[in-house]
C-alpha positions in Angstrom: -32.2 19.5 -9.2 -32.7 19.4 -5.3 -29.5 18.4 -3.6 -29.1 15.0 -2.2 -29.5 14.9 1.4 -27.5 11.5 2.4 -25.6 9.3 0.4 -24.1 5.8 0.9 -21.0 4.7 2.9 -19.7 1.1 4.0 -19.2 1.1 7.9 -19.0 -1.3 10.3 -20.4 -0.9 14.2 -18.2 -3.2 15.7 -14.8 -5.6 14.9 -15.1 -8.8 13.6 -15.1 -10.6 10.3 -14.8 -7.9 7.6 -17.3 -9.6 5.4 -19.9 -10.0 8.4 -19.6 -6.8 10.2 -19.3 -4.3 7.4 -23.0 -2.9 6.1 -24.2 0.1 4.3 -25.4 2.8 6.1 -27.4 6.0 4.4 -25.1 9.1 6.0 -26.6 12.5 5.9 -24.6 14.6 3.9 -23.4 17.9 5.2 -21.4 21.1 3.3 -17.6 21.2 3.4 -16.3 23.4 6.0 -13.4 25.8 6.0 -10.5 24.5 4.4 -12.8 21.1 2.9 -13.7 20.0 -0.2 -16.7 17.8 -1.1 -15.8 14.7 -3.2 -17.9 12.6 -5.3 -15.6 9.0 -4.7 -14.7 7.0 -7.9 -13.0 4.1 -6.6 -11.2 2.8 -3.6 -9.1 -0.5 -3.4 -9.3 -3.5 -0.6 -6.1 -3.3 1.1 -4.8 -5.8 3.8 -4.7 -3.0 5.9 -8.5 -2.7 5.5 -9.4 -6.1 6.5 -7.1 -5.8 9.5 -8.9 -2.4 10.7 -12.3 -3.7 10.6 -10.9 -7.0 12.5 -9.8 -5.0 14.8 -6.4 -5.9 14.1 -4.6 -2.8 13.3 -2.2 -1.0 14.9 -4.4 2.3 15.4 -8.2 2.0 16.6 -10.4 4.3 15.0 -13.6 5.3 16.7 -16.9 3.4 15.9 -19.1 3.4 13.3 -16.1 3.9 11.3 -16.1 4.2 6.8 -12.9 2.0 6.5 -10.8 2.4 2.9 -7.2 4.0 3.3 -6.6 5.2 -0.2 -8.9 6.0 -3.1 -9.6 8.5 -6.1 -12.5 11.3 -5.8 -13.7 14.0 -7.9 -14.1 17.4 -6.3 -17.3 18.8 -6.7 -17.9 21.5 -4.1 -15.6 23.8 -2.0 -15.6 25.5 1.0 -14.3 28.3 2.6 -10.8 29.9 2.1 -10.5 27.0 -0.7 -9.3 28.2 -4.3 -12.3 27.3 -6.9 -9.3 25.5 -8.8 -9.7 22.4 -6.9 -13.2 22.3 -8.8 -13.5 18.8 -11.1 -9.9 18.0 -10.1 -8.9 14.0 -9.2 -7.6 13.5 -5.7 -6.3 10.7 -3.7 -7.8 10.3 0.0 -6.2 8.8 2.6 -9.4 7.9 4.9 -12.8 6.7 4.5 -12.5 6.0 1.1 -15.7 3.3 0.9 -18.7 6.1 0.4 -20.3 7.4 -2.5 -19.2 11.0 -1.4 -17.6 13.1 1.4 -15.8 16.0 2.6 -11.9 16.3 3.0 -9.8 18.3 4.3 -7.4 19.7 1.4 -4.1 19.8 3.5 -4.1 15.6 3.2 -4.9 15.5 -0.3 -3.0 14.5 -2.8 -3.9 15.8 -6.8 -3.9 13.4 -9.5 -2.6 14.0 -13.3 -5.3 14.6 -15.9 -3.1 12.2 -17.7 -3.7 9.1 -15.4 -7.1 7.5 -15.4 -8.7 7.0 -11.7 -9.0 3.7 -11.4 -4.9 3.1 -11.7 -4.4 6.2 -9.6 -7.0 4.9 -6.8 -4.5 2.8 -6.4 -1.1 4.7 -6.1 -1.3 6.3 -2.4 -0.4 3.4 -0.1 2.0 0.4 -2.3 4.1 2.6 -4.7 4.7 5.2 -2.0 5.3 2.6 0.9 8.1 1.1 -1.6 9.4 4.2 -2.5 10.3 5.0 1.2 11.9 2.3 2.0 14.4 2.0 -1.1 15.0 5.4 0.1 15.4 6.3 3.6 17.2 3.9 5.2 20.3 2.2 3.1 22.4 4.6 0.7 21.8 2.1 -2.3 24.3 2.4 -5.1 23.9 1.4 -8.6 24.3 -2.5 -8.6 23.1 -3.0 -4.7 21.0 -6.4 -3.8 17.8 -5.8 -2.3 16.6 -8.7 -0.7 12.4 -9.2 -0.1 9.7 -11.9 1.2 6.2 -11.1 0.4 8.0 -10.1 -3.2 4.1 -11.1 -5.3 2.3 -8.2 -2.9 1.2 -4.8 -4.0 4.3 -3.4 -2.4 6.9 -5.9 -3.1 6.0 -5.5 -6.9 6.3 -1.5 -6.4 9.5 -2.7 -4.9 10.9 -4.8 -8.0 9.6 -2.2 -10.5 11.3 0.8 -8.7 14.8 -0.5 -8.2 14.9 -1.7 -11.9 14.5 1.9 -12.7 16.8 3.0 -10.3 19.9 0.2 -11.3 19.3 -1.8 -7.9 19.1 -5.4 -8.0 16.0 -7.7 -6.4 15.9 -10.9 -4.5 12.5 -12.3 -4.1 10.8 -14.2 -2.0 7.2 -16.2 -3.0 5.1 -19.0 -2.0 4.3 -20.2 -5.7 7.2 -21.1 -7.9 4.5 -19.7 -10.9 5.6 -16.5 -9.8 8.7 -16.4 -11.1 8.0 -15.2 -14.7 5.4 -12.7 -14.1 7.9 -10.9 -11.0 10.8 -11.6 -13.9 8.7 -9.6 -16.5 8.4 -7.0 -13.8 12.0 -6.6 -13.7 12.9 -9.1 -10.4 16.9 -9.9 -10.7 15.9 -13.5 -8.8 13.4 -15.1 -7.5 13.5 -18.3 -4.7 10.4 -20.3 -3.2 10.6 -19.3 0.6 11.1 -22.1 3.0 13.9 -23.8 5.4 16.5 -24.7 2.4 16.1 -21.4 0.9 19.3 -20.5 2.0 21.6 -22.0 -0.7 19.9 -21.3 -3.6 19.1 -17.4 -2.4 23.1 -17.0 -1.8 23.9 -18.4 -5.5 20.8 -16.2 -6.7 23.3 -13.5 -5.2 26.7 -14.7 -6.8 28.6 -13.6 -3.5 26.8 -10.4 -3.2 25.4 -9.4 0.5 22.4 -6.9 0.6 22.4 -4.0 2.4 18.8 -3.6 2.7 16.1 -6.2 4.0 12.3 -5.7 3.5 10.2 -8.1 5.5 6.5 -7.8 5.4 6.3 -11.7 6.8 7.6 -11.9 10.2 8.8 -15.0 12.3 10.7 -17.4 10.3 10.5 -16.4 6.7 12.0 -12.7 8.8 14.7 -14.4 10.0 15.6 -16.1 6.9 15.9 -13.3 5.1 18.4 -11.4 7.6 20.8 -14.1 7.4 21.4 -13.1 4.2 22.3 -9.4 4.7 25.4 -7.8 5.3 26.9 -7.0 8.6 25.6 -3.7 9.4 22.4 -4.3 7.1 19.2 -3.0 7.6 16.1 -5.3 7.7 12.8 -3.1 7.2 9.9 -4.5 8.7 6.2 -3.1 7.2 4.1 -6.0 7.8 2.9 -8.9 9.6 1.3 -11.4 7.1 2.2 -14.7 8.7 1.2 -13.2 12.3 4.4 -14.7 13.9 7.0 -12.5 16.0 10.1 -11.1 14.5 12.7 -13.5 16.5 16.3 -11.9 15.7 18.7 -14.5 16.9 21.4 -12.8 19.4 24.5 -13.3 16.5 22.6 -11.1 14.0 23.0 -8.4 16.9 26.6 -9.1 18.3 28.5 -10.1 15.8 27.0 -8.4 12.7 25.0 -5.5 13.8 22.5 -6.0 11.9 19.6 -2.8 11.8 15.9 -4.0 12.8 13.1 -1.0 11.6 10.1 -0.7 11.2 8.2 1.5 8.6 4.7 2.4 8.5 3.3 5.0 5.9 1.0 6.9 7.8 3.3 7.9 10.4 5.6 8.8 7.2 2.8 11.3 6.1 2.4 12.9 9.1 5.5 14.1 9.9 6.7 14.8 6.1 6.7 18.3 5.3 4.4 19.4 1.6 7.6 19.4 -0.5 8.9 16.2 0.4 5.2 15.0 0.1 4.7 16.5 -3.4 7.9 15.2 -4.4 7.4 11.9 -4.1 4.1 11.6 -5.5 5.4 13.2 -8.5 7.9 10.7 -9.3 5.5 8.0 -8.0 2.7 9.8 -11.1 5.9 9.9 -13.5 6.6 6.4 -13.3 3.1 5.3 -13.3 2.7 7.6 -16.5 5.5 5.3 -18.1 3.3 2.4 -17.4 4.9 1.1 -14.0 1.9 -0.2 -11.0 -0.5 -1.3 -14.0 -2.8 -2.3 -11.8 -3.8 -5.9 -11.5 -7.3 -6.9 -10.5 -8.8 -9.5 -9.3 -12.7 -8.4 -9.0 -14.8 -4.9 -9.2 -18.1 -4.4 -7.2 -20.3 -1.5 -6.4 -20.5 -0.6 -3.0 -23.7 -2.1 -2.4 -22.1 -5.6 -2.7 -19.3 -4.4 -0.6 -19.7 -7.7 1.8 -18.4 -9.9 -1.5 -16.0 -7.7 -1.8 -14.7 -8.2 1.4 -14.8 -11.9 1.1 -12.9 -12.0 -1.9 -10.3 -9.8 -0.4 -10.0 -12.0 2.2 -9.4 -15.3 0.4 -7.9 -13.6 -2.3 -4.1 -15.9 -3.4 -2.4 -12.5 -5.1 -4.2 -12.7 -8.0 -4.9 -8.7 -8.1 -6.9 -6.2 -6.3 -10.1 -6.4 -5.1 -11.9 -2.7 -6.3 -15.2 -0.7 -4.8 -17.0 1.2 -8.0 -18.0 4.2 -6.1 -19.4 6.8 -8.8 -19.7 7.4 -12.4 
């Protein structure tokens, strides 16, 4: 059979409205290089992340026409030089320009997947589960019993977060929008759950029956941030990953003074960059191991191929945390 010459990929020329700016492009297709593999792409996720890229939004430009999608699964189908021929028909998580029907990577940044875990969960393992996993781990010695306290608590990674310290004998308080979500983040495991607001204050602090978390994970900003470091204890650390309500993170000067509080910031990528290939493989291990036991069932909201990749986009974007929007990529 003659070889395919292009193939197609979801780009966008320019910033703007995700759903109006994205279109699909036919890219020539070229051999991998040294040190590349040539993947035939299964699926990829929407992320927030995504949306905020092609807005031009993000914190990191990346040069135009750009194939946004920051995690997804592939299937290796050719290999290039100085690459083993056991990568061959092995399932591998990208970490850039996921939305195509196919592509070259470089094998240093991927990561293989179990035969054991179908692709379409594991598409969507490399940037929630591992962002949670960091956090719970790099910043506050947690001991069996510790509080956690979270905003954003129905998100991709504050379920990761809820479903990770249950397995590790930490304790969750959550904060939503819906009071619905109470029983679905209490079948995940959640300790407590409070509607975020200005009174949430009392009922978070019975929630904790006296406690005082070490560890804050904020992925709001502005007032729902600030809410949420009141409750820690001094010397706490409040964890800041995202952005959602587009407000400033105002830290009032008593959080600083006289309880010394921590303010961080964590962002995954910059995690990956820096992490050496043990500490890498490590993690993703556990992260497959859990997921194996059924933890980060993934919850969907809407497939489409990439050819409807605008509805995709537009679903992402209005989407109320009902799941996942996916891009079917390949067979």
């Amino acid at each position: 059979m003659e070889a395919k010459t292009s193939h197609q990929a979801a780009r966008y020329h320019q910033t703007g409205n995700p759903a109006e700016v994205i279109q699909v492009d036919s890219v020539p297709n070229a051999g991998p290089g040294a040190g590349q593999v040539a993947l035939q792409m299964l699926w990829a996720p929407v992320n927030p992340a995504d949306l905020n890229m092609i807005e031009g939004k993000y914190g990191e430009a990346r040069p135009l026409p750009d194939v946004p999608g920051n995690e997804g699964t592939g299937r290796v189908v050719a290999i290039g030089g100085g690459v083993t021929e056991s990568w061959l028909g092995r399932t591998v998580l990208v970490d850039r320009e996921a939305w195509r029907g196919e592509g070259n990577w470089g094998v240093r940044s991927l990561v293989p997947v179990p035969d054991a875990l179908e692709p379409r969960q594991a598409a969507m393992l490399r940037v929630n589960p591992p962002t949670a996993w960091r956090m719970l781990h790099d910043f506050v010695d947690l001991q069996p019993g510790d509080w956690i306290a979270q905003n954003a608590a129905t998100s991709g990674v504050g379920r990761a977060v809820i479903q990770i310290a249950k397995a590790r004998g930490w304790k969750t308080l959550n904060f939503v929008r819906r009071p619905e979500a109470a029983d679905e983040l209490g079948k995940l495991g959640a300790d407590a759950v409070v509607i975020d607001g200005p009174e949430v204050a009392a009922e978070a602090k019975a929630a904790l029956g006296g406690a005082t978390p070490k560890l804050g994970l904020n992925a709001v900003g502005g007032a729902s941030a600030t809410r949420l470091a009141a409750l820690l204890a001094p010397g706490g650390t409040l964890v800041t990953y995202g952005a959602m309500s587009k407000e400033a993170l105002k830290i009032p000067n008593g959080f600083l003074i006289f309880r010394d509080l921590q303010f961080r910031g964590f962002w995954l990528t910059r995690w990956l960059r820096g992490a050496d290939e043990a500490s890498r493989d490590k993690m993703f291990a556990e992260i497959f191991r859990m997921a194996g036991g059924g933890l980060f069932a993934p919850r969907v909201a809407g497939e489409f191929p990439l050819a409807q990749v605008k509805e995709a986009l537009a679903m992402a974007a209005g989407g109320r945390g009902e799941g996942k929007v996916l891009l079917r990529l390949g067979a």
